[in-house]
DRENKOL-617666 format. One record per residue (C-alpha): residue in three letters; x, y, z. Coordinates in steps of 0.1 Angstrom, whole numbers, plus 5000, padded with zeros to 4 digits. Each point is the difference from the previous one (the first is absolute). Layout:
! DRENKOL-617666
ALAXYZ
...
This chain:
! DRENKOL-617666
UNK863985739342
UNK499450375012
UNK498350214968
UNK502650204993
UNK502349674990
UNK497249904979
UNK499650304983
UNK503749994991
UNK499649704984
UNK497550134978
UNK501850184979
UNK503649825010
UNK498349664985
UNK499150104965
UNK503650184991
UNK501349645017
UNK498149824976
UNK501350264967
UNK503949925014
UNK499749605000
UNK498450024967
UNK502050204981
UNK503149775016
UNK498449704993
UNK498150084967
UNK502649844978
UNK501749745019
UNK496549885016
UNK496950124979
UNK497849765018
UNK500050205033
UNK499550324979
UNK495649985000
UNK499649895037
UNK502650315010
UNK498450224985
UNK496149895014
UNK500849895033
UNK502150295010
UNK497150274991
UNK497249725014
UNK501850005037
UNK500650344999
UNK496150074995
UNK499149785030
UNK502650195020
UNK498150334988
UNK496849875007
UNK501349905034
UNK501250355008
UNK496850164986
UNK498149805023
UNK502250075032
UNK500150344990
UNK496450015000
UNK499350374991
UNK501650105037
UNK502750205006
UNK502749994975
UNK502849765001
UNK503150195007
UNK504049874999
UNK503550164991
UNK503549945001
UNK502350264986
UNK501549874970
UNK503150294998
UNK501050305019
UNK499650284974
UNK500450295021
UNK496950225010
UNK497149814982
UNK500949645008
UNK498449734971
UNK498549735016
UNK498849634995
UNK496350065011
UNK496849834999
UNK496850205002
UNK497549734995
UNK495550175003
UNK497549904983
UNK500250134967
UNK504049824999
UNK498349675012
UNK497549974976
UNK502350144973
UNK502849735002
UNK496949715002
UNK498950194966
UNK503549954985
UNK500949655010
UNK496949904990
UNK500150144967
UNK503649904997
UNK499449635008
UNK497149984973
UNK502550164975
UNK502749805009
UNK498049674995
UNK498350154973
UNK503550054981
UNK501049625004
UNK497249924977
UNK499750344976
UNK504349974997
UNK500549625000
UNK502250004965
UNK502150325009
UNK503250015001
UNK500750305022
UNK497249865026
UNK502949945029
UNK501050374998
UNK496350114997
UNK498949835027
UNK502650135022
UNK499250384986
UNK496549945013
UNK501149875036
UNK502250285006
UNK497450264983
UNK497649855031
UNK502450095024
UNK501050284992
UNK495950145000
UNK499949815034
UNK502950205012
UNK498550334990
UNK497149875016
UNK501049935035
UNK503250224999
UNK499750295032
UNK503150164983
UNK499750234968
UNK503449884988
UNK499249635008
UNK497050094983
UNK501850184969
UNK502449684994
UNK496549764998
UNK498550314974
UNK503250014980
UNK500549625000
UNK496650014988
UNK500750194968
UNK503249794991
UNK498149684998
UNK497350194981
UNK502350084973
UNK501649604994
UNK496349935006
UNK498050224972
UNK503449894981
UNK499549665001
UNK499849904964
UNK503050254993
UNK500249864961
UNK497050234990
UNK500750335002
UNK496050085017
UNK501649845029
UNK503450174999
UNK498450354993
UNK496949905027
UNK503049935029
UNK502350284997
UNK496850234997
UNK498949885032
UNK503350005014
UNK500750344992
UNK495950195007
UNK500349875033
UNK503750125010
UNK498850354987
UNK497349945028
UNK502749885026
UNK502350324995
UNK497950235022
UNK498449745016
UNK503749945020
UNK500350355004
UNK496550045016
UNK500849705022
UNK503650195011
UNK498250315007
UNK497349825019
UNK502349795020
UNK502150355008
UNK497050165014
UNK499049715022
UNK503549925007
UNK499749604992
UNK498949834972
UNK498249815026
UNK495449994985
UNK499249995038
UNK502450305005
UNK498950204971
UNK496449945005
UNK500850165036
UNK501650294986
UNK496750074975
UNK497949985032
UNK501950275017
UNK500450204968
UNK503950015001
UNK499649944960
UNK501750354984
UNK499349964966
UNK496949744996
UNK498750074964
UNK503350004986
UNK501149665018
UNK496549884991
UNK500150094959
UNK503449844998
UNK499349665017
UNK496850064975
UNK502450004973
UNK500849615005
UNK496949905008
UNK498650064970
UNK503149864984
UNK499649645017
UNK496350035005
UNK499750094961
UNK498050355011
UNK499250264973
UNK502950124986
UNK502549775002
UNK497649674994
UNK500649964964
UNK502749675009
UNK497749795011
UNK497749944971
UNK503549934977
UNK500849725031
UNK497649784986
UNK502849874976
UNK501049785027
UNK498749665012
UNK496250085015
UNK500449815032
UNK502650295006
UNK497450274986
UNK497649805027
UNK502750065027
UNK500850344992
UNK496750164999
UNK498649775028
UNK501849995032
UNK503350174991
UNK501950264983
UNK496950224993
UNK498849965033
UNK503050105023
UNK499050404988
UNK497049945013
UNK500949795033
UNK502750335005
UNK497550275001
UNK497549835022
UNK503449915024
UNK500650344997
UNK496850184999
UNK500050275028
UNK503450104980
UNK497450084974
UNK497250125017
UNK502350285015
UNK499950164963
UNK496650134989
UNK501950074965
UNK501449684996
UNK496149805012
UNK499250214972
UNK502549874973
UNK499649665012
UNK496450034993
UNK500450204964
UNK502749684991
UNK497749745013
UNK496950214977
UNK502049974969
UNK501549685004
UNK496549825005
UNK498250204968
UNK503149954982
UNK500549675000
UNK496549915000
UNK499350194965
UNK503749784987
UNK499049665012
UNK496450054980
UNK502450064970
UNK502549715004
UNK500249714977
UNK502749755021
UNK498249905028
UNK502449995022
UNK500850344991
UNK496450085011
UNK500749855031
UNK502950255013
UNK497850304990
UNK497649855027
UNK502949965024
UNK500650364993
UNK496550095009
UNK499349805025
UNK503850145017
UNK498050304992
UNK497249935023
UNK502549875032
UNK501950344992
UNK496450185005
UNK499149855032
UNK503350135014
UNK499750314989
UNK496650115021
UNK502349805027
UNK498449655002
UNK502849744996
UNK497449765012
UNK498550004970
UNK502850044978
UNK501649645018
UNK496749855000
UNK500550104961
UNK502849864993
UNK499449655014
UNK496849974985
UNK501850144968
UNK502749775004
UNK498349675001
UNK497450054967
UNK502950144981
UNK502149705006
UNK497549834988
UNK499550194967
UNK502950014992
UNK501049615005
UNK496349954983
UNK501750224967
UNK502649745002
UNK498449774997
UNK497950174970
UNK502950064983
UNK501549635002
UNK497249904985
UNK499250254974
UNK503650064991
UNK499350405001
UNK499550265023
UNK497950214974
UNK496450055009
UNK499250034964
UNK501549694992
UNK497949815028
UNK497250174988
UNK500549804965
UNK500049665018
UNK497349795003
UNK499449795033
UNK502950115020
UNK498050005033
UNK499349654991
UNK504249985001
UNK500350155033
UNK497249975024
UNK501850065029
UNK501450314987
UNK496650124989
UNK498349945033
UNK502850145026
UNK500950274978
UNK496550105001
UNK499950035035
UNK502950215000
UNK498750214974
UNK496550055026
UNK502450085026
UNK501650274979
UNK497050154990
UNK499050065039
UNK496949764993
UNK497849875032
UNK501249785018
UNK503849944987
UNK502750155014
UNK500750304983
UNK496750145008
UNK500650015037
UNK503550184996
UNK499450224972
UNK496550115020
UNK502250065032
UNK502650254973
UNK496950164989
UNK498250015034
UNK503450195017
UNK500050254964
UNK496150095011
UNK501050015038
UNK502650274991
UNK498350204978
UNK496850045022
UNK501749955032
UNK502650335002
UNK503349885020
UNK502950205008
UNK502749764986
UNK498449894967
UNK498550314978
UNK496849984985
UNK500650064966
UNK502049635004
UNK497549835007
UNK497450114972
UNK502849944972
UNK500949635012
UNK495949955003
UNK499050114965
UNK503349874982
UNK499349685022
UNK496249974987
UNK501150114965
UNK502049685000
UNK498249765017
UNK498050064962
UNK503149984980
UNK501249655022
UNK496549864995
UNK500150104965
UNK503749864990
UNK499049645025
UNK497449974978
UNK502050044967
UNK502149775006
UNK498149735013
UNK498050024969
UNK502950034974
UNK502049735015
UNK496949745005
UNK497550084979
UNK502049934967
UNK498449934969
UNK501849814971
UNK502749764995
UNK500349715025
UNK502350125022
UNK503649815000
UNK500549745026
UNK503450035014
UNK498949725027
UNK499050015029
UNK501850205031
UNK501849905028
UNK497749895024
UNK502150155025
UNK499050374986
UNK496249914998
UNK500349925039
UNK501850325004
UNK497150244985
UNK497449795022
UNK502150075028
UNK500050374995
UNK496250034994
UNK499249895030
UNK501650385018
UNK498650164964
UNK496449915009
UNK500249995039
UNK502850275016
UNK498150264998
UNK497049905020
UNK501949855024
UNK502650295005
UNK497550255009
UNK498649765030
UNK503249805013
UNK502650254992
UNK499550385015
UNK502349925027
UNK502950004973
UNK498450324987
UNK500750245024
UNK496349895015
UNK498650164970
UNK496249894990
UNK500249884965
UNK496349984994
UNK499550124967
UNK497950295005
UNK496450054978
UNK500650294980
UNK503549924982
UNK498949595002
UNK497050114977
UNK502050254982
UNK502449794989
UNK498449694991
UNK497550214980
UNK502550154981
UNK501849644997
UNK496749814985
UNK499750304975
UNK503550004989
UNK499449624996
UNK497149994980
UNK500950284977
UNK503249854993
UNK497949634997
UNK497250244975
UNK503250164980
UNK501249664997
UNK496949874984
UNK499750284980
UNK503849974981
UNK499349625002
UNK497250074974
UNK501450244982
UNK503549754993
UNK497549654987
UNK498950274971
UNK503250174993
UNK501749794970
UNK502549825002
UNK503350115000
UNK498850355013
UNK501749905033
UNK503550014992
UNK500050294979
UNK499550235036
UNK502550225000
UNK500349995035
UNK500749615005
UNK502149875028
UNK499549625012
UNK502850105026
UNK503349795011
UNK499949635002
UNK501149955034
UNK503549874998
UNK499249655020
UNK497149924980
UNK500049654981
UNK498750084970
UNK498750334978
UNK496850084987
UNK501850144970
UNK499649644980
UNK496749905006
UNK498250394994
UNK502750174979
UNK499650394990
UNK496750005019
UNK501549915033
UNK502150354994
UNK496950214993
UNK497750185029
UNK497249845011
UNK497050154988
UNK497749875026
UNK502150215026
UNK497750175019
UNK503150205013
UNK500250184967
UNK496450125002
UNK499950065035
UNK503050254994
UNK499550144967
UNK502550254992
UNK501549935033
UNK501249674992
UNK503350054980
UNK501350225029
UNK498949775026
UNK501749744985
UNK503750125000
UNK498750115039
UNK499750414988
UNK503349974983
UNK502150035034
UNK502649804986
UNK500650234970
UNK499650315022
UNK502849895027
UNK502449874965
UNK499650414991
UNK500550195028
UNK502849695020
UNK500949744975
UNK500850244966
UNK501750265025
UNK502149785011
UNK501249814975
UNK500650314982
UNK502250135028
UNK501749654999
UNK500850094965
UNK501650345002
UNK502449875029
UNK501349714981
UNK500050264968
UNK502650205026
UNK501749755006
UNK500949864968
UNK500650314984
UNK500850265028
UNK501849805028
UNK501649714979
UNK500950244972
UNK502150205030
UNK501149705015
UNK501149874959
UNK501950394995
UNK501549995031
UNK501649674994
UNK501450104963
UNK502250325006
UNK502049805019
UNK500249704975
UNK500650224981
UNK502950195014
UNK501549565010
UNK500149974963
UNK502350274989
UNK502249945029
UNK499749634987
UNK501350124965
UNK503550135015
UNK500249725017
UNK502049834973
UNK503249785017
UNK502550154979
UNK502750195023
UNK501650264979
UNK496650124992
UNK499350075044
UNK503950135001
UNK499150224967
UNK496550145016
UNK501550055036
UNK502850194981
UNK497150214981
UNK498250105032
UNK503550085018
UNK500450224974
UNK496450174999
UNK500450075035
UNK502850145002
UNK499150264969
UNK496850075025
UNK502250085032
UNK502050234979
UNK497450184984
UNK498550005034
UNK502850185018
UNK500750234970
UNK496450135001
UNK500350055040
């Protein structure tokens, strides 16, 4: 087969695999697990056969117009370089391990066939943005996208987290999407196609007429999807549903395609000093932001999508002082130890029955419960903390070695001042990831007190699964900076000395005072007497995940409810803490100045129309009933009464005529 039919397949096999198993989930379950693993599996050899073909070269290039639409013709394009290549091996990969993960994690649901399917078609659609040459093509795969999100995050639609946590994400990332179309129409009507190669063309020869305003609108929906500082705040709320679909989501798709778009895109970018400059001030906040938050979280899984946020942070940085080979190199490092965290918090949480940090923190041997948990997740934790030699050292180095480049190395297309904000925001929370890695590693296997439950053992199926995914977690990154430069635009990703010592330095210090702090409230909770801990008035154990088999609730009662004292978070924060912990009160901020608004002009239009329109629409029906019933009381049947009345008017008029022609 030629590369372009196997790249079709790629995404054509996984939304194959979602039709036949939503046909066949009732009337033939059994075929449900194997359509929804081999599907993804084929489709990632496919991808990995493409990638390798493709080789870093030239990019892969086919259309066929789809419709004639006039002047700027939509068109079913490929546009298949190095970054897309290694992308769609990212995603299939991820997608497979999720997929097999789920037969394990979701054995005794009900609603599997359906969520299996979700989760095919989700893959496709990310694969479709992926390798799509046309914008539109590309919008279907990024709207597509945000419809499975919502029935995804919504999976356990009886609890109201879940219904809230779906619509929330449904509706952030549509206010994303608005201008994000109408950048993509005003991009596509300078360049006259919606064609990338075309487009990209059209930057080159500076035929864009309005760049920072067609840059800060398709802006807008990036930091919708990519959960970018302001409109993140859904993502964090998603973790009400199932976590191999928080693993999928803030791995390989969803939260990624923002990213992916802007390095596709990025001379579009580039051709706006003003918008390198917001990207870089969004990407700033974002990182600090969530760092400080996910040192304040209790659910560990909620701590988890504050890192996503960050760490989105970082691959938004990179692209903003114009290296999209770092940002990729990124986000596939990214996406293979967050997978892995957040299938090893699955697991956690299967076998603790919580997701509460505090709660684990309570339980006594719970490592001993889940050993391959502990070991792959700490792996995944090293690699998040951009420790030597696991993968997120090498690509978070190569974000901060392009932030130093830019801000020592003066270029015309990225300003300065970009660089020097992404390089201190980015050192600032390579602390505040160290710090928050550390946290929860402690908290969640480093328990002291009650046996912790034994819910049995898990599938061995999502053991195999974390192993599986350690293996990129402790070795992509060393291996991506000597194999892979071809697929990186050529670009040497050698970490370079002065941000490699930098940022470990600040890492191991972040570390060990979170490790020191942790001591310190450790102590300070074995002398505190009893009952002291669930008097806090700040206690929150978090939500019981919704798929868990059992609750903490029984076995630790009112103390499972109550902070954890031996929180170093708490005491890392100080003062800080409270607000960290709602994430700076965005939530309550956008419910002010959007929600209440809103709702409140809701209310005055229904008020006029109950009581203005209706009451118009109620008078203008009564005159007339009105004026039916006293015709209807003439109306009596007798006849001499008619003969007497038409006698009676005969007579009136005639007395009228007279007097008429007697006054003329």
């Amino acid at each position: 087969m030629t590369t372009t039919t196997l790249a079709v397949l790629v995404p054509l096999l996984p939304f194959l695999g979602a039709a036949a198993g939503l046909l066949l989930g009732r009337t033939a379950p059994g075929f449900v697990r194997p359509l929804a693993v081999l599907p993804t599996l084929a489709a990632l050899a496919l991808a990995a056969i493409v990638a390798v073909r493709q080789g870093g070269h030239a990019s892969i290039d086919s259309a066929a117009e789809l419709t004639p639409t006039g002047s700027v013709p939509i068109e079913l394009a490929l546009h298949i370089d190095g970054f897309a290549a290694l992308v769609a091996v990212l995603v299939c990969f991820v997608a497979t391990c999720v997929q097999i993960y789920s037969t394990g994690y979701l054995r005794d649901d009900p609603r599997y066939p359906s969520y299996a399917a979700l989760v095919s078609l989700f893959t496709s659609a990310m694969l479709l943005v992926v390798y799509s040459g046309d914008l539109i093509v590309l919008l279907v795969g990024w709207e597509v996208m945000g419809i499975c999100s919502y029935f995804l995050v919504g999976h356990y639609w009886e609890t109201p987290e879940a219904r809230a946590a779906s619509m929330k994400a449904f509706l952030v990332t549509k206010l994303g999407d608005v201008p994000f179309l109408i950048g993509l129409f005003a991009l596509a009507t300078d360049a006259g196609s919606f064609r990338i190669t075309k487009v990209l063309d059209t930057v080159a020869s500076g035929g864009l007429h309005h760049p920072t305003l067609i840059a800060l609108l398709l802006l807008a929906g990036v930091a919708g999807k990519s959960a970018q500082f302001p409109l993140h705040t859904w993502l964090p709320d998603a973790m009400a549903g199932p976590t191999p679909v928080s693993a999928l989501i803030h791995a390989a798709t969803m939260v990624a395609a923002g990213v992916y778009f802007v390095a596709r895109l990025l001379p579009v970018f580039e051709a706006s000093s003003a918008a390198m400059v917001v990207l870089a001030v969004m990407a700033a906040v974002t990182m600090a932001g969530s760092g400080l938050a996910a040192l304040a979280q209790d659910d560990i899984k909620r701590v988890l999508a504050y890192s996503t946020i960050g760490q989105l942070g970082y691959m938004t940085g990179a692209l903003a002082v114009g290296d999209r080979g770092a940002a990729v190199f990124h986000l596939l490092s990214h996406g293979a130890f967050k997978a892995l965290l957040f299938l090893a918090a699955g697991v956690i949480i299967h076998a603790s029955g919580t997701n509460s940090l505090a709660a684990m923190s309570r339980m006594g041997n719970l490592r001993a419960r889940v050993p391959d948990a502990f070991w792959t997740m700490t792996v995944a934790l090293l690699a998040l903390a951009a420790i030597p030699p696991f993968s997120g050292f090498f690509s978070k180095e190569s974000v901060l070695g392009a932030a130093e480049h830019a801000a020592t190395e003066h270029t015309s297309h990225i300003p300065g001042a970009a660089g020097w904000i992404v390089l201190v925001a980015g050192v600032l929370t390579a602390l505040l990831t160290a710090a928050y890695a550390t946290r929860l590693w402690l908290l969640a296997f480093h328990g002291k007190g009650v046996e912790a439950p034994d819910h049995g053992r898990q599938p061995v199926v999502m053991n195999a699964v974390l192993w599986v995914l350690a293996v990129p977690s402790l070795a992509l990154g060393g291996l991506a900076y000597r194999v892979l430069p071809d697929w990186f635009d050529g670009r040497d990703l050698t970490p370079t000395l002065t941000t490699s010592v930098l940022g470990t330095g600040v890492a191991l210090v972040g570390g060990i005072v979170t490790y020191g702090a942790w001591r310190h409230t450790t102590a300070l909770a074995a002398r505190a007497p009893m009952g002291a801990v669930a008097a806090h008035p700040e206690g929150d154990a978090g939500l019981v995940e919704a798929e868990a088999i059992a609750s903490h609730t029984p076995a630790y009662g009112d103390v499972a409810s109550a902070a954890d004292p031996a929180d170093p978070g708490r005491l890392l924060l100080g003062p800080l803490h409270r607000h960290a912990a709602t994430g700076f009160h965005l939530d309550a901020v956008y419910g002010a100045l959007f929600v209440r608004p809103v709702l409140a002009a809701a209310s005055l239009v229904r008020f006029l129309d109950r009581e203005v329109v209706d009451t118009y629409v109620q008078g203008a029906g009564t005159l007339p009933r009105l004026l039916g019933a006293a015709v209807r009381r003439a109306q009596t049947g007798n006849l001499q009464t008619y003969v007497s009345a038409l006698l009676a008017g005969t007579v009136v008029l005639t007395v009228a005529v007279l007097l008429v022609a007697t006054g003329a």
